[in-house]
C-alpha positions, 0 to 999 in steps of 0.5 A: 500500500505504501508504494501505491500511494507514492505512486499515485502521489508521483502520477499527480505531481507529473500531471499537475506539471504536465497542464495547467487543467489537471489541476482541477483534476488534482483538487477534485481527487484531493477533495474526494481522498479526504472525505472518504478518510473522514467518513471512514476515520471512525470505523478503521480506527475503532473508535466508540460510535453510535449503531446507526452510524455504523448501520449507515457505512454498511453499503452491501449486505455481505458486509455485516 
């Protein structure tokens, strides 16, 4: 996982220097990376929530 994520990280300075319009790419995915580690944060790290938060993050069946 490590390598993964300094590859995307390398990928995303390459195209942020490539075109100014990549830019908006950049911003977006940051945007997007950084709400899901939000909404994700409490379950990974096991910290005290309430049922119907974790009912809310169960998106498919087989998960509970």
């Amino acid at each position: 996982m490590p390598f993964v994520c300094l590859a995307i990280a390398i990928l995303l300075n390459d195209l942020l220097s490539f075109k100014k319009i990549f830019r908006f790419f950049l911003v977006g995915y940051m945007i997007l990376v950084i709400g899901l580690f939000a909404y994700w944060y409490p379950l990974l790290t096991a910290l005290p929530i309430h049922k119907l938060y974790y009912e809310h993050h169960m998106w498919f069946r087989s998960w509970i």
